[in-house]
KEDRENKOL-889066 format. One line per field, with one value per residue (C-alpha): residue number from 0; x, y, z; residue in three letters. Coordinates in nm, 2 decimals, always signed. Layout:
n = c(NUM / ...)
u = c(X / ...)
v = c(Y / ...)
w = c(Z / ...)
res = c(ALA / ...)
END
This chain:
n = c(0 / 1 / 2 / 3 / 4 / 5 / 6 / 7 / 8 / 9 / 10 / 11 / 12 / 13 / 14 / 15 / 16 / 17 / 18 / 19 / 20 / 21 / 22 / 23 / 24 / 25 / 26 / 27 / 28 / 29 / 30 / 31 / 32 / 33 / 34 / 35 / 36 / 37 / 38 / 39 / 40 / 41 / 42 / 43 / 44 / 45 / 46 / 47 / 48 / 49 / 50 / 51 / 52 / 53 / 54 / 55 / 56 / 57 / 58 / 59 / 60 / 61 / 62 / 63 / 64 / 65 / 66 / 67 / 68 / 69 / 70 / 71 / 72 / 73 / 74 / 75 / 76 / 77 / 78 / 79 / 80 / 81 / 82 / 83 / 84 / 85 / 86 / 87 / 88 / 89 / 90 / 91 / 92 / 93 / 94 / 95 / 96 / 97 / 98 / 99 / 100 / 101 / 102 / 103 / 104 / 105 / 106 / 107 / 108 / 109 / 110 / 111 / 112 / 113 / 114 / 115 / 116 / 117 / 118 / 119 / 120 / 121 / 122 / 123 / 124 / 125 / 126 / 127 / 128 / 129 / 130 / 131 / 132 / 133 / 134 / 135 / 136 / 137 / 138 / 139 / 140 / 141 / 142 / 143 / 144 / 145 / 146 / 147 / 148 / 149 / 150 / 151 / 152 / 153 / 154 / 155 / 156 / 157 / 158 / 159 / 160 / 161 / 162 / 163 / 164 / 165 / 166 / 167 / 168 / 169 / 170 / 171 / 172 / 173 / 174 / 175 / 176 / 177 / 178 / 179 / 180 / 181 / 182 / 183 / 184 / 185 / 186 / 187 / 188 / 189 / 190 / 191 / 192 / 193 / 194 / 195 / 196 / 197 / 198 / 199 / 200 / 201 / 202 / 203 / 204 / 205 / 206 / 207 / 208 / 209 / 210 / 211 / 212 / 213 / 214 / 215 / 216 / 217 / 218 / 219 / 220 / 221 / 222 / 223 / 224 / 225 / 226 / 227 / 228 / 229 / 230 / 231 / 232 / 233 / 234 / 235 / 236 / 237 / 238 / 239 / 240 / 241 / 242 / 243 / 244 / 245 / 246 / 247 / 248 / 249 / 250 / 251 / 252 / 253 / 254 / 255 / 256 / 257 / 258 / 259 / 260 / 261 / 262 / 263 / 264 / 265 / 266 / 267 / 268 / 269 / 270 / 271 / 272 / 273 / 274 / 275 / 276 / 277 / 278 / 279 / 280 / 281 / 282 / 283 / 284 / 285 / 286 / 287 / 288 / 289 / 290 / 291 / 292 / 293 / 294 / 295 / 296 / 297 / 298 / 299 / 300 / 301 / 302 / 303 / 304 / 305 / 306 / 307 / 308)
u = c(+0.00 / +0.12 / +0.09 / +0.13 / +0.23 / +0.10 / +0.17 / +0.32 / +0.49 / +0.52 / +0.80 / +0.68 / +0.98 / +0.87 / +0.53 / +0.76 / +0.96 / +0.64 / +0.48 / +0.79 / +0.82 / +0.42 / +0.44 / +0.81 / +0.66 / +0.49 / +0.55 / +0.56 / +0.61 / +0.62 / +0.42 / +0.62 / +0.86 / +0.84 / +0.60 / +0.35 / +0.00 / -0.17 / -0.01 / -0.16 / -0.41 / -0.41 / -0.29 / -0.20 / -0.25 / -0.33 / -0.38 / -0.31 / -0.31 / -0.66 / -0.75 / -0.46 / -0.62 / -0.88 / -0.50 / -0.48 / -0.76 / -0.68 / -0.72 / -0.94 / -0.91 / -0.79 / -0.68 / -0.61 / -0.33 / -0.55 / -0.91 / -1.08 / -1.15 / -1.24 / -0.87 / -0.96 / -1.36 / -1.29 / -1.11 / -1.40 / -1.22 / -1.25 / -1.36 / -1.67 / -1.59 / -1.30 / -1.38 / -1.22 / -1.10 / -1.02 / -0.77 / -0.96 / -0.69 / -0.68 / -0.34 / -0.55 / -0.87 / -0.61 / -0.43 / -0.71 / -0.89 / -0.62 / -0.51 / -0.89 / -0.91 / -0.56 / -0.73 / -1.07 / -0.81 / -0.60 / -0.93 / -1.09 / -0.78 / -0.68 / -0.36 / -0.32 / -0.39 / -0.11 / +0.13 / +0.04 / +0.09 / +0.45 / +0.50 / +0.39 / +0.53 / +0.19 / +0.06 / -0.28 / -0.48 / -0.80 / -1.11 / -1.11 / -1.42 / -1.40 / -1.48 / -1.79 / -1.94 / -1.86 / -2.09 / -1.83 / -2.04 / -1.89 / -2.00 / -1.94 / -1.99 / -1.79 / -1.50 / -1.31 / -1.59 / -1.73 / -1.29 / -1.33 / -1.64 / -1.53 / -1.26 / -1.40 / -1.68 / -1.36 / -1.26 / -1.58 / -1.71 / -2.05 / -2.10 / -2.32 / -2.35 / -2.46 / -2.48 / -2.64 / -2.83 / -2.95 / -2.65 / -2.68 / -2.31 / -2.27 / -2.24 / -2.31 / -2.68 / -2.70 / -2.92 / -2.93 / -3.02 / -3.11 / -3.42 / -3.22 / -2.89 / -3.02 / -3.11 / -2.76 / -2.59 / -2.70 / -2.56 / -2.25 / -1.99 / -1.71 / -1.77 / -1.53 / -1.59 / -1.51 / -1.76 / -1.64 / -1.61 / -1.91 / -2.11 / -2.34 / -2.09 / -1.90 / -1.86 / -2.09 / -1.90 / -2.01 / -2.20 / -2.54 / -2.42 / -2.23 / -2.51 / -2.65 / -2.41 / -2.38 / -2.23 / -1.86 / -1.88 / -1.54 / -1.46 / -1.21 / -1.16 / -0.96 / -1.19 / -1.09 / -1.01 / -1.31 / -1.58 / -1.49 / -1.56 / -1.29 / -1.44 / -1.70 / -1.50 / -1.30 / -1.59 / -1.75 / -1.46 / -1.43 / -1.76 / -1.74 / -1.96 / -1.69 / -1.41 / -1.21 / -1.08 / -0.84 / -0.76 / -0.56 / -0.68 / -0.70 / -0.78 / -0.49 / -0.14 / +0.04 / -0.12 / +0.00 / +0.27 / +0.02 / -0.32 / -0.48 / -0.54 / -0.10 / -0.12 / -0.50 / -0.48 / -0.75 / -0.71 / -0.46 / -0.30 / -0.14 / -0.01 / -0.24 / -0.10 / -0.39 / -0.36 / -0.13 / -0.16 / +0.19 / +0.29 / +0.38 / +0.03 / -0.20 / +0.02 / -0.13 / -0.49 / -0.39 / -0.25 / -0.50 / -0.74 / -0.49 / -0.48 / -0.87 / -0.90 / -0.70 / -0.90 / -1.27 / -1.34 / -1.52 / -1.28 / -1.26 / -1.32 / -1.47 / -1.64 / -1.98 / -1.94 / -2.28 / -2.23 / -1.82 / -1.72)
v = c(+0.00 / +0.34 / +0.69 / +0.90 / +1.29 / +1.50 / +1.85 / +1.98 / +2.30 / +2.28 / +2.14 / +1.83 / +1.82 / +1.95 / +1.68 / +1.41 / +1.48 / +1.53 / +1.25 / +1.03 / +1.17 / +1.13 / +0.77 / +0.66 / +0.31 / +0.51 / +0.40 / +0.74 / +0.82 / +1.19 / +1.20 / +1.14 / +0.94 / +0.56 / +0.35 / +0.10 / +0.24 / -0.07 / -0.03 / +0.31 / +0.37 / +0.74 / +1.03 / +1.40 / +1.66 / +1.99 / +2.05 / +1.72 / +1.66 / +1.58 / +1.20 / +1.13 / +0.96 / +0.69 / +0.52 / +0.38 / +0.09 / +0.07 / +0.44 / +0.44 / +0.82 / +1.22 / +1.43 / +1.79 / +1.97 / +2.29 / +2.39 / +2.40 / +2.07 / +2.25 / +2.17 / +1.81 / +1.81 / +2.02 / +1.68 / +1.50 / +1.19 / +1.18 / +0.81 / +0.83 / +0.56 / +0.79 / +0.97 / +1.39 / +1.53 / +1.87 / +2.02 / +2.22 / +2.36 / +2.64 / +2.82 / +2.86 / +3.04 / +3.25 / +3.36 / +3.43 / +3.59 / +3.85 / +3.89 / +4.00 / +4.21 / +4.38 / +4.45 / +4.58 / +4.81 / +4.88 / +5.02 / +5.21 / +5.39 / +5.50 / +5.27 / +5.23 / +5.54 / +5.66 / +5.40 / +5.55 / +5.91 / +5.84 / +5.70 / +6.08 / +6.28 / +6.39 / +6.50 / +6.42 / +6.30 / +6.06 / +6.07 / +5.78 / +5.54 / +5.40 / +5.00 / +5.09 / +5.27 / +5.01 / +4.71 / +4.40 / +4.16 / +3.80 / +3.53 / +3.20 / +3.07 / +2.84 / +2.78 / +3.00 / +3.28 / +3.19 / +3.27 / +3.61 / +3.70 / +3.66 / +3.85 / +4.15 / +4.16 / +4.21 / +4.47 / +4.60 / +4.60 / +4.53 / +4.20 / +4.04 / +3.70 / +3.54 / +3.14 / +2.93 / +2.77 / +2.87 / +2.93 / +3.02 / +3.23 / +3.43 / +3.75 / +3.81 / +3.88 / +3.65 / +3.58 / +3.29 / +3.18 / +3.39 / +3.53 / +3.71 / +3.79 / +4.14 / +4.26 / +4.14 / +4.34 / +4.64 / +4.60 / +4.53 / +4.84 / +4.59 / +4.24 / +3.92 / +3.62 / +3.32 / +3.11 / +2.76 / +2.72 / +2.50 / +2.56 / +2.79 / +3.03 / +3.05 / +3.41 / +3.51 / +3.84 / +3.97 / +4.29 / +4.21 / +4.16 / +4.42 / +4.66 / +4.56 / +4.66 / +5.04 / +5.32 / +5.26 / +4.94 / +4.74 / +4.42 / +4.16 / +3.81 / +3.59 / +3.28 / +3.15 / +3.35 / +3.18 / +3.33 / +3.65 / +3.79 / +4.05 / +4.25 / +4.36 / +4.42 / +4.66 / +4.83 / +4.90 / +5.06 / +5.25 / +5.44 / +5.48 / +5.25 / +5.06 / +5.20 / +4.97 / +4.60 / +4.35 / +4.04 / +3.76 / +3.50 / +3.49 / +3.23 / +3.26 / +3.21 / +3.35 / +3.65 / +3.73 / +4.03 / +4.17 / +4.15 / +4.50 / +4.44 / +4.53 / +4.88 / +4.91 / +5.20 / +5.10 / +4.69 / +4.58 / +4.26 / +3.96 / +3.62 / +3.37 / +3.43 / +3.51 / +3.18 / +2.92 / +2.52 / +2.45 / +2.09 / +2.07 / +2.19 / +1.98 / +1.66 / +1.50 / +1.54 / +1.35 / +1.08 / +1.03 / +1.01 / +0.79 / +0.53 / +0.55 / +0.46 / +0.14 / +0.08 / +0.12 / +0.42 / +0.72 / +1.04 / +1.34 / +1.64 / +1.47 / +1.63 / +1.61 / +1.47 / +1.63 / +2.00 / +2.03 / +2.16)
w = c(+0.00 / -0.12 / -0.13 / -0.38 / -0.39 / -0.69 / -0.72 / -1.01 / -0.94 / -0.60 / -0.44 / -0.25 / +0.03 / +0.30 / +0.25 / +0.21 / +0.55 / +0.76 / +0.60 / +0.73 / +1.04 / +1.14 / +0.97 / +0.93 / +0.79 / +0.50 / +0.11 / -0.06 / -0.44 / -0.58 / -0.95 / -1.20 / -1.08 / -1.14 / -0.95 / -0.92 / -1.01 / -0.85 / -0.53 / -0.46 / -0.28 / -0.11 / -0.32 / -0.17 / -0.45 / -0.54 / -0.95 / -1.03 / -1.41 / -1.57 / -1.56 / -1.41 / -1.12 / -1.35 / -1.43 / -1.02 / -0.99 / -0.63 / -0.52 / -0.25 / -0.09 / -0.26 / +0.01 / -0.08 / -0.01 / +0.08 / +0.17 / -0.19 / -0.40 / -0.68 / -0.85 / -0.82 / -0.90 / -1.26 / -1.35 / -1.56 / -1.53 / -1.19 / -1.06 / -0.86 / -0.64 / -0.50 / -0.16 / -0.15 / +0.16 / +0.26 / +0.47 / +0.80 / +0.99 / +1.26 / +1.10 / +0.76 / +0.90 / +1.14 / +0.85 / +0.62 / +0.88 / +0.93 / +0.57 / +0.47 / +0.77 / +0.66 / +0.31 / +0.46 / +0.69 / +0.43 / +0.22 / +0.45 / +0.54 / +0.23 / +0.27 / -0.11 / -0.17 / -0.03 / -0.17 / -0.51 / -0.38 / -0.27 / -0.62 / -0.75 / -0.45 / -0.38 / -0.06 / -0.06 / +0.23 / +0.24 / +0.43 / +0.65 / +0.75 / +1.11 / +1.14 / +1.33 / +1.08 / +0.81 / +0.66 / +0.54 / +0.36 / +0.36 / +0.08 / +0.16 / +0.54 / +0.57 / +0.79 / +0.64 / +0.59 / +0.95 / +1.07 / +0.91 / +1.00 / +1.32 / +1.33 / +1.18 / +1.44 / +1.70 / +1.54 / +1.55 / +1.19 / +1.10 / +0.93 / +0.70 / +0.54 / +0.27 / +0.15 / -0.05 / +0.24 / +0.59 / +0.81 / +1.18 / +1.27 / +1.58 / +1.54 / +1.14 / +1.01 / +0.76 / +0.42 / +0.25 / -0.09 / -0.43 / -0.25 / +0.03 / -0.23 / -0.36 / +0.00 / +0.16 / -0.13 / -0.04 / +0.29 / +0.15 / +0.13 / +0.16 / -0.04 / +0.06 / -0.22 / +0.05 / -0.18 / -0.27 / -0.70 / -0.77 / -1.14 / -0.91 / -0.81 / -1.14 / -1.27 / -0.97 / -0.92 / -1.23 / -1.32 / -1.21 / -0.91 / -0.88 / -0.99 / -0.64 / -0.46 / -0.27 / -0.49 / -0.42 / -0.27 / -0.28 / -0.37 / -0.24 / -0.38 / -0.18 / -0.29 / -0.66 / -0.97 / -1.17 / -0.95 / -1.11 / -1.43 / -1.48 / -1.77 / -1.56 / -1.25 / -1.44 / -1.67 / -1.28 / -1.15 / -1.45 / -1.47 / -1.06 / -0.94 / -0.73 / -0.57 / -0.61 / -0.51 / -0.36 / -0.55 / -0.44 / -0.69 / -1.04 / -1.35 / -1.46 / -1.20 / -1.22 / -1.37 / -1.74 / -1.74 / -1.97 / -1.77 / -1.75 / -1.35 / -1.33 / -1.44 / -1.25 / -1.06 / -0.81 / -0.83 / -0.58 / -0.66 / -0.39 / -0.56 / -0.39 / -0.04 / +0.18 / +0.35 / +0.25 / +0.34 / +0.57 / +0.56 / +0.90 / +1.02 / +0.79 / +0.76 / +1.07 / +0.98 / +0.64 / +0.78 / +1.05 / +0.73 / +0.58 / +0.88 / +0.88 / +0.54 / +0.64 / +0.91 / +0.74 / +0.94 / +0.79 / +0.71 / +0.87 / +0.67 / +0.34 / +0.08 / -0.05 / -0.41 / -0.53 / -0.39 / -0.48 / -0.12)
res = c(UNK / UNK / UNK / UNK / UNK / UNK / UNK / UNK / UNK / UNK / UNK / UNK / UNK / UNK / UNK / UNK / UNK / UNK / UNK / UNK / UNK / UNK / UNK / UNK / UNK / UNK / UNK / UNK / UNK / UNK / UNK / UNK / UNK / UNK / UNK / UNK / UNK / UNK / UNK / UNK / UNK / UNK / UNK / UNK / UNK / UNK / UNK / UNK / UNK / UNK / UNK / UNK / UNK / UNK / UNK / UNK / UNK / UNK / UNK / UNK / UNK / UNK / UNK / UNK / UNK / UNK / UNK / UNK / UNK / UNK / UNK / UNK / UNK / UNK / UNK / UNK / UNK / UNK / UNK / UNK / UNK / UNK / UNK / UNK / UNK / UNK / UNK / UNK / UNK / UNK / UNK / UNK / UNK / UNK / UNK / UNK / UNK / UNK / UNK / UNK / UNK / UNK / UNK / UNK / UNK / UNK / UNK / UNK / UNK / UNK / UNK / UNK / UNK / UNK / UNK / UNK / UNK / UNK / UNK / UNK / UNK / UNK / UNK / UNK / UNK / UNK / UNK / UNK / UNK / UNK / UNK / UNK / UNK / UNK / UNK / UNK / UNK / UNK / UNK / UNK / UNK / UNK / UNK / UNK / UNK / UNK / UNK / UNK / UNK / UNK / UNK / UNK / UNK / UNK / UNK / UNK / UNK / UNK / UNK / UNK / UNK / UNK / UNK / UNK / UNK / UNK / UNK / UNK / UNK / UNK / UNK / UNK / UNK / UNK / UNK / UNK / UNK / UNK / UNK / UNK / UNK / UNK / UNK / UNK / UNK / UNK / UNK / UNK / UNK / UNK / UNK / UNK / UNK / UNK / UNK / UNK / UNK / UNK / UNK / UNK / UNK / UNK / UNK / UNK / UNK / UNK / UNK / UNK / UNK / UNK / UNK / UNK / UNK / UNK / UNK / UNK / UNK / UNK / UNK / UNK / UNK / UNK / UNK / UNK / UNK / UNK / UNK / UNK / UNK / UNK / UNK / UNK / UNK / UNK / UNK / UNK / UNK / UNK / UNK / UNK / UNK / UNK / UNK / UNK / UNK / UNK / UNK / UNK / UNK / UNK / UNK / UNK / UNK / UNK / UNK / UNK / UNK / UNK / UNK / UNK / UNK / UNK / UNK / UNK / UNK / UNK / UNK / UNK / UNK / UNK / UNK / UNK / UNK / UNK / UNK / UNK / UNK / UNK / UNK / UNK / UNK / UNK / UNK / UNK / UNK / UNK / UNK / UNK / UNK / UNK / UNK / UNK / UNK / UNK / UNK / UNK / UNK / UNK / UNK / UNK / UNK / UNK / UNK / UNK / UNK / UNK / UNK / UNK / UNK)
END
C-alpha cells in the first residue's frame, strides 16, 4: 500500500519529511517518478493533471493539499468511487482571517492610496471610515468565511452573510439563498468572495451583481479566480460605481505580465497568499485520514461529491 504525492509546481519536500516523520513506515512516491500504479491507494494533491487519477484501480481516498476541492472536482475523469477530503486547519482560517481584515483596513484607510501618492510625491490626504461605521459583507460561510467574519466583528465591523443555504453564525446577520442575495448586497460596502467554485458560483461576481451593490462598494476576492468575471470588474470601477478591489486569486497564475489588473490603478494585486496550506500543520490530519482509510473508518473532513465543497 502506497501513497502518492501530486503536485506539479510545488516542491513536494517539506510533505515528504512530515509525511515520514508522522508515519516513518509510510511507502511514498512523488508523481512522475516511477511507481507501481496498483499499489496506490491514497494520493496528496493539489492540480493534479486531468484523468490522471482513472490510471490507479486501487485508489481508495484524494486528500487535498488545501481547503478548496475544486482543483480536483474540474477533472471530468474523476472516478466516482473515489472519496475527497479537505484540509480544515486552525493556522488557515487564522491567517485568512487577518489577511482579509488587513485588506478591509487597508481600504478604509486610504492605505493604497497613499502607496500610489508616494510614487507621485503627492501630498494628498483621504477621508477615513472607522470599522464601526462600516458594513463588510462576507459570501461563503464556511469555515473560512465563518474565521473572518469573526474576526471582523472584534474589530468592530458590521458584518453580513450570505450562503447558499441557511447558516446560523454568531455575530453576522446572515441571508441565505437567491431570494435574500439582492437585500444582503446592499448592505454590502465591503464584499469578501469566501464562496467555494461549484457551477453555481462561477462568474458570480459579475456585473449584475455588482449593480447591487452600494455606490462605491469594494470588492475583495480571496476565494478562486473563476468566480470573477474580470471585464466587468474593471468596466465598474471604470464608470465609478466601485471604488475599487483586492484580489488575491485569479484564472490565470500566475497572472500574465500583460493582464490589464497590473497597471490598474485601483485593483490591488497579492499572488495567492492570503492563506497558504503549511505541511507541517495539515500533515497529521492527512495521515490520520490515511490510517482511517485502512482501518474502514469514515474520514474526517470529506467532501460532498454532489455539492463540490
Amino acid at each position: 500500500m502506497s501513497v502518492l504525492i501530486v503536485c506539479p509546481g510545488r516542491d513536494p519536500e517539506n510533505w515528504v519529511k512530515e509525511l515520514k516523520n508522522q508515519h516513518p513506515g509510510m511507502n511514498i512516491y512523488v508523481y512522475p517518478e516511477d511507481h507501481d500504479n496498483e499499489d496506490v491507494e491514497f494520493a496528496i494533491t493539489w492540480n493534479h493533471p486531468r484523468g490522471l487519477f482513472k490510471n490507479y484501480p486501487n485508489l481508495k481516498v484524494i486528500a487535498s493539499m488545501g481547503a478548496g476541492v475544486d482543483h480536483i472536482f474540474s477533472d471530468n475523469a474523476l472516478p466516482e468511487e473515489i472519496e475527497v477530503t479537505k484540509v480544515v486547519d486552525d493556522t488557515l482560517t487564522e491567517d485568512m482571517g487577518d489577511f482579509v481584515l488587513s485588506q478591509v483596513m487597508n481600504h478604509i484607510r486610504g492605505l493604497h492610496h497613499y502607496v500610489k501618492c508616494q510614487k507621485e510625491k503627492e501630498w494628498d490626504k483621504f477621508q477615513y471610515k472607522r470599522p464601526q461605521n462600516t458594513k463588510v459583507g462576507i459570501m461563503g460561510l464556511g469555515v473560512l468565511g465563518n474565521a473572518v467574519a469573526d474576526k471582523l466583528h472584534k474589530n468592530f465591523f458590521k458584518v453580513y452573510g450570505w450562503s447558499k443555504t441557511e447558516k446560523n453564525c454568531d455575530n453576522v446577520n446572515s441571508f441565505h439563498g437567491k431570494d435574500q442575495l439582492e437585500e444582503f448586497l446592499e448592505n454590502s460596502e465591503i464584499l469578501v468572495c469566501l464562496l467555494p467554485l461549484t457551477k453555481d458560483t462561477e462568474n458570480i461576481l459579475n456585473a449584475d451583481l455588482f449593480d447591487m451593490l452600494p455606490e462605491g462598494a469594494y470588492v475583495i476576492n480571496v476565494a478562486r479566480g473563476e468566480h470573477l468575471v474580470e471585464h466587468d470588474l474593471m468596466e465598474m470601477i471604470d464608470k465609478g460605481h466601485l471604488a475599487g478591489a483586492s484580489l488575491d486569486v485569479f484564472r490565470e497564475e500566475p497572472l500574465p505580465e500583460e493582464h490589464p489588473f497590473w497597471e490598474h490603478s485601483k485593483i490591488n494585486i497579492t499572488p495567492h497568499i492570503a492563506s497558504v496550506t503549511k505541511a507541517e500543520s495539515v500533515v497529521p490530519q492527512i495521515v490520520e485520514n490515511y490510517e482511517r482509510m485502512k482501518e474502514g473508518e469514515p474520514l474526517k473532513n470529506k467532501v460532498e461529491r454532489e455539492k463540490g465543497y
